[in-house]
Every structure is written in C-alpha cells, then in structure tokens.
N, C-alpha and C positions, 0 to 999 in steps of 0.2 A: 125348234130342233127336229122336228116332225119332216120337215124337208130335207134338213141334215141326214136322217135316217135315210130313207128312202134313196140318196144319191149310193150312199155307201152301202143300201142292199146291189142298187142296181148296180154300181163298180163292182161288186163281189161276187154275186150270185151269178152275174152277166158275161165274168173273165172278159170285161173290157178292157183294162192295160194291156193284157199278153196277146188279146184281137187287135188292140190299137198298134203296135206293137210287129205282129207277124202281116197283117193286112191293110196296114195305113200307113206309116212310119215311123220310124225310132224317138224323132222328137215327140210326135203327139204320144206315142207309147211311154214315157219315159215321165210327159209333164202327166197322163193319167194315173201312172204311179204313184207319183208325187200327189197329187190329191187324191187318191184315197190316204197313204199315210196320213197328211194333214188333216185329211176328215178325221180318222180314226181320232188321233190327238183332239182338234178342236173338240167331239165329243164325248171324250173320256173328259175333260176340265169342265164342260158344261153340264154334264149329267151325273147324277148319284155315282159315288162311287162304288162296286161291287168287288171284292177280291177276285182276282183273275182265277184260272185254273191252275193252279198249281202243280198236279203233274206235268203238265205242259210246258212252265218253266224249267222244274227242273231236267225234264226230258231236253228242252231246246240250251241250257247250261250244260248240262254234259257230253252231249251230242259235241254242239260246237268246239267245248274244250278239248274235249279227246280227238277230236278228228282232226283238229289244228296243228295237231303235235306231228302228224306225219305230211303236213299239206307245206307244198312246196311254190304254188302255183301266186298267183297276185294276190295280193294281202289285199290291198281296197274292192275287190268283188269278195272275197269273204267276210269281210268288215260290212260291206255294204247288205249282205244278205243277213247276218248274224243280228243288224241293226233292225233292218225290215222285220226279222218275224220277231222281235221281241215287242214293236212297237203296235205291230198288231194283236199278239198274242195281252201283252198287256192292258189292252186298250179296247180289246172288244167284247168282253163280258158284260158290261149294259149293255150295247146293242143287241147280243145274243137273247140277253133275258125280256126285251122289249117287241122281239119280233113273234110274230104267233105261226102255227103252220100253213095257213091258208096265205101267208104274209110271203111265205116262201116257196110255197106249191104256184103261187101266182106268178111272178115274178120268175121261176126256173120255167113256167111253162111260155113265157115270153124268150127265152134261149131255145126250148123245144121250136120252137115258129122259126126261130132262126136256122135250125137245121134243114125243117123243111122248106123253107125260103133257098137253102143255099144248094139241095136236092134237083126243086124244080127250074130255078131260075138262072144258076151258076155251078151247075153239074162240071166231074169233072172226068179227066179218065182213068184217076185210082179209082173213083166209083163208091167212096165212103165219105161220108156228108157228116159234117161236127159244128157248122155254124157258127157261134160269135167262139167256141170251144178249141178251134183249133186240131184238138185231138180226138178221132172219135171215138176212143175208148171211154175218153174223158166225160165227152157229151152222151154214151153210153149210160153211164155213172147220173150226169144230172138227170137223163128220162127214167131213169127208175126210182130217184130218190124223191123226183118229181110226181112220180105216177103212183107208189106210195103215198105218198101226202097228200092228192085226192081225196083217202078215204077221210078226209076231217072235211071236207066238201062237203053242208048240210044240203045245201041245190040239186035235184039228181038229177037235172037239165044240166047246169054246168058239170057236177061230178063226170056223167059220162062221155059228155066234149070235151071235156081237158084228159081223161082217161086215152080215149080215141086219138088224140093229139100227141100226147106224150109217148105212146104204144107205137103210132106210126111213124113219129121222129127217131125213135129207138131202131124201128127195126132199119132204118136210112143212115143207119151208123155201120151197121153190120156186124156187131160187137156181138160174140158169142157170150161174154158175160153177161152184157144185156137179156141177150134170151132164156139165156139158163137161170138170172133172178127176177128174171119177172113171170116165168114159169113156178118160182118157190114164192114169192110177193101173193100172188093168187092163190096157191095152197094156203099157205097161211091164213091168207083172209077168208077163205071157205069156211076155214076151223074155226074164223071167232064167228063168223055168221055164213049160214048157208047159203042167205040170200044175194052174198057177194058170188055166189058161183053166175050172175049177168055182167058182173064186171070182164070177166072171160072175151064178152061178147065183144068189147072194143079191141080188144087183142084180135078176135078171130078177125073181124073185118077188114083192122089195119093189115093183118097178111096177106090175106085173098085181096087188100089194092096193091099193095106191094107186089104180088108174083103177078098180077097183071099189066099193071104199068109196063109199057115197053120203051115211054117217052125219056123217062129217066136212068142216066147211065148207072152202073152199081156193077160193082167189081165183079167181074161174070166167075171166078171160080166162087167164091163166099155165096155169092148169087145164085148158082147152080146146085152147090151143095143143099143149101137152105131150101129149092126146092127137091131134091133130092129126097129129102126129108119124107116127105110124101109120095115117094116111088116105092118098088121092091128095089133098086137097088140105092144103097143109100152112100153119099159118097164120102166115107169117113175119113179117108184119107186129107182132104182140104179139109175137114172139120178139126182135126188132129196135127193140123201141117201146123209148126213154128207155136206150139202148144207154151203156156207159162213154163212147166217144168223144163222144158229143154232148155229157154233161157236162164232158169237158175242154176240149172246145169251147169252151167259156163262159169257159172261166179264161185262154185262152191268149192272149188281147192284153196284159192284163194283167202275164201274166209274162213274154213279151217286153220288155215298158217298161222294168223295173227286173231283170233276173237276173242282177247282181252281188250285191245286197245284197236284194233281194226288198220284198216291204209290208210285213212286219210283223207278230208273232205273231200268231196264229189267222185270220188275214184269207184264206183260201182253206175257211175251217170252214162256211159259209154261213150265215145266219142262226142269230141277231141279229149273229154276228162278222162274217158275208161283206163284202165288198169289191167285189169285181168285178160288175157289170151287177146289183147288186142281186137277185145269185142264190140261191132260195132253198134248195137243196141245196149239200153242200163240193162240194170236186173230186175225191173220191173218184177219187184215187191219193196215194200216199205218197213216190216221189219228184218229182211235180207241186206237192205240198202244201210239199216242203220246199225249192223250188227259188223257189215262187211266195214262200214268208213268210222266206226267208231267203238264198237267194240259191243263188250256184254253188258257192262250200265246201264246204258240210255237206252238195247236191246230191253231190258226187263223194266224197264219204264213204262215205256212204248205197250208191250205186251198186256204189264197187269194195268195198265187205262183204260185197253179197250174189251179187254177180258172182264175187268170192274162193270164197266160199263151194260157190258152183255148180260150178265149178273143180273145186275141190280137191275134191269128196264124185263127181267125175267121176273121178278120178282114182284112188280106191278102189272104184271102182264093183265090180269082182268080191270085192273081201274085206267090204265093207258096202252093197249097194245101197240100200237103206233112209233112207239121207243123201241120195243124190241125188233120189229122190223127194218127202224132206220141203223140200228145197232149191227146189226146182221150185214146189211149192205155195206156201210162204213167199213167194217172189218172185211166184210169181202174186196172191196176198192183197193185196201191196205194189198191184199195179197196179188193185186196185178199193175201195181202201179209205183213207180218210186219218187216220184214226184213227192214231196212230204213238205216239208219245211220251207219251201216257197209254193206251196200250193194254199191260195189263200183261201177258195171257194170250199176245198176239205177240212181247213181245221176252223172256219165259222161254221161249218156245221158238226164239226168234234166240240165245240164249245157251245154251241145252241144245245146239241142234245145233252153235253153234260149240264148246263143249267137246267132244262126242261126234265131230265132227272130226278137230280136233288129239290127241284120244286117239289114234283110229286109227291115227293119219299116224305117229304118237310110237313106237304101239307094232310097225309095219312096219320102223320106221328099227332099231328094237332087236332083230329078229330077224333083220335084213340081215345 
C-alpha cells in the first residue's frame, strides 16, 4: 500500500489530472482523474478505517443541496462533481493521517522545480510561470505552503536548498500573495526562533537572481513594479491594479439579494458559469463563492472550520508551531481563490492539517 500512497500523493499534491488535462489532453486528463478517484477508493477498503472529517461533509451536503435548488445548467456535471468531492473527501483521512510534513514539503517542492523548469525552458509572454499548477496563484499557494514545511527539515543542507528553491519558484509566479506570506512565514519563524532570521537569506538571494535574470521573460509591469520596490519611486499603481477587493466588488450586490439560499451552483465561477454583471472573472474567494451560490449554512460551516482550526493549532502553538502557520496560509488561500470543492491539492491539506491537529491535542491530553 506504501506504493498506493505515494501515486496518490503525487496525483494530488502534483495537480496532475488538471496538468494532464490543460497541457496534454482531455483523455489522458480524464483517465488521470479516474485513477486517483479509484486510488482514493482502493485505499480507503485496504487501510484502517478513520472517520472522515466531518465538517466537511456536512459543509460539502449543504453546499451542494442548496446551490442545486437554483442551478439550472446540466445535471450529470453537477452530479459528476457533487460525486468526485464526496469520494475524495470520504476516502482520504488515512491517507492524510499517514503522511508526515517532510512527506509533503518533498513532493510540493518537486511541483516548485516544475515552475522553475517551465520559467527557464518554456517561458511565455504573459511572463507568469505555474508549472504542473496551471494557475500561478495557485502554484503561488503551493511555494509557500511548501516553503513553510521546510522548517520540519532536520538537514540544514537540504533545509536551505529547498528554502532557495521554493522562494525562487514563488517569486517566478509573481503572485503578490506569495510575497506578502512569505514576508509574514519569516516573521513568524523569527518569533519562534531568532536563529531563523538566515532563513531570510534564501529569499534574499532568490530576488537579487530574479531582478537579474534578463534571460527569462516575466510580465514586465508585475516585473517592474517588484523592482520598483527598491527605488524612490515605487510603482503602486500595478501593485494595486485588479486588487482581490475590486473583484469582490462585483459579486457583492448580488449576494446581498439572495444570502439565505444564494444563485445557484457555480454562478459566482465567472464565465461561461458567471452570473452577476456579466463578470468575466469568479470571485475569487471561497467563503464569498460559497455564501454567493449557496447561501448562509454552508457559509458558517466553512468559516467556523477554518476559524476552529486557527484556534486550536494557536493553542498548541509552542508544542507544534507549524500548524498555526499552515492554518494562517489555508485561510489566506480561502480569501483569493474560489476554486474549493473541486480543488483537490486544498482540501488534502484542510484534512491533513485537521488530523495533524487533533493528533496533537490527543496526544497532550494523554500525557496530562
């Protein structure tokens, strides 16, 4: 089963269906699909069983219920998604609770390589690099969650190579979220130890190659601004241009109208799904997206899980810091992303961290 594992880290962690998929073809996209569901399955029947996470279900039951009631669009792609995330959501709590973080620092820092692989060797001329990711907000998301889980890295040879690695793939995204939490990643780790203030150092480096490189193309306003940075005049205007809030902007009459019961599955996805003002981006946020297509249930489901979560990984804070910071991230993802319910790479690790949680908590109470 040790093989089993590992296929369905690297199907999950790797976003190889939606890479097979956007840059191979629909059939191989479609049969990789299909085998990870059947992994998940085969694995859940051969290993221990664990009760799944529970807010989860019932988040992904009300969700789906409610939003159905106003969804008008084909019934076997809502069927078919509605099917997918319950089989994963039910199905992947052993795996979750079997994997360690170094299991997943490893393995996402093989997605970092792909970014930079897809930077220097198949550069493009939007000039923002995501690799097996697709999105590079996305692949944004995995070099920080990445570059956090280093610090369980006991090697400080590898520590600071995969540090360096992950930092330099991030900033090849151009993801202002990226910068702004690995700038807060760092504080944090200063404060559990001082002597992380050298971790700095592979961030600093990865910049000064970044603004040197001229071989690689990169979106020359993101580009310019970034180094702007380090002028007097700094160019805030690109840094502020197409900001999250203006895009929620757009959705928020709309989920005022109805936020009992919401529009309607995927009607906050934006084109061809979109709904509101004919917008051609979602609303990238994930409890906006779930509050606009479903209402106020599943809304405060959503919320106190990952609000719980932040809690309680605060509350361990000196026997695991490590939790509070992947907690921090997770929620921050939530707020720039609407992707949720078919994003598989996010809720394995909303279900890793909730097990690695309640382990902790578990095994405090047992040494009380």
């Amino acid at each position: 089963m040790k093989i089993l594992k590992y296929i369905l880290l690297i199907l999950i962690l790797l976003n190889i269906p939606t890479f097979s998929i956007a840059n191979i073809s629909s059939g191989l996209g479609s049969a990789t699909s299909m085998l990870l569901l059947l992994c998940v399955i085969v694995f859940y029947f051969f290993e221990e069983k664990l009760r799944p996470v529970v807010p989860l279900v019932v988040l992904g039951l009300s969700y789906y219920m409610i939003s159905s009631l106003s969804y008008t669009e084909n019934t076997s792609e809502f069927l078919k998604d509605l099917i997918r995330y319950f089989i994963f959501i039910l199905g992947i709590r052993k795996l979750a609770s079997l994997t360690s973080k170094q299991e997943v620092c490893y393995i996402l820092l093989i997605g970092a390589i792909s970014i930079i692989i897809n930077a220097l060797f198949f550069s493009n001329a939007f000039g923002r690099y995501s690799g097996f990711y697709i999105n590079p907000n996305k692949a944004g998301f995995v070099c920080i969650i990445g570059f956090a889980l280093t610090f369980s890295i006991k090697q400080k040879g590898i520590k600071l190579a995969a540090q360096f690695l992950f930092a330099i793939a991030g900033l090849m995204t151009l993801s202002r979220s990226f910068i702004l939490l690995f700038l807060l990643v760092n504080i944090i780790s200063i404060i559990i130890d001082k002597k992380n203030i050298f971790t700095l150092i592979s961030g600093v480096i990865a910049l000064v190659l970044i603004l040197s490189l001229s071989s690689i193309k990169l979106n020359t306003d993101r580009f310019n601004a970034l180094k702007s940075i380090f002028s007097d005049n700094v160019d805030t205007t690109t840094i502020t241009k197409e900001t999250r809030d203006e895009t929620w902007a757009n959705y928020m009459e709309g989920i005022i109208t109805n936020p009992v019961f919401g529009q309607g599955y995927k009607k906050l996805h934006g084109k061809p799904k979109g709904y509101y003002n004919n917008v051609d981006v979602g609303v990238h946020n994930s409890f906006l997206m779930i509050i606009g297509e479903a209402g106020i249930i599943p809304f405060i489901i959503v919320v106190v899980l990952y609000i719980s979560m932040l809690i309680r990984s605060f509350m361990i804070f000196n026997q695991e810091p490590l939790y509070l910071i992947i907690s921090i991230l997770l929620l921050s993802y939530l707020m720039v992303s609407h992707n949720y319910f078919d994003n598989f790479l996010l809720l394995f690790m909303t279900v890793w961290l909730y097990d690695k949680i309640k382990s902790q908590n578990e095994l405090l109470l047992n040494t009380v």
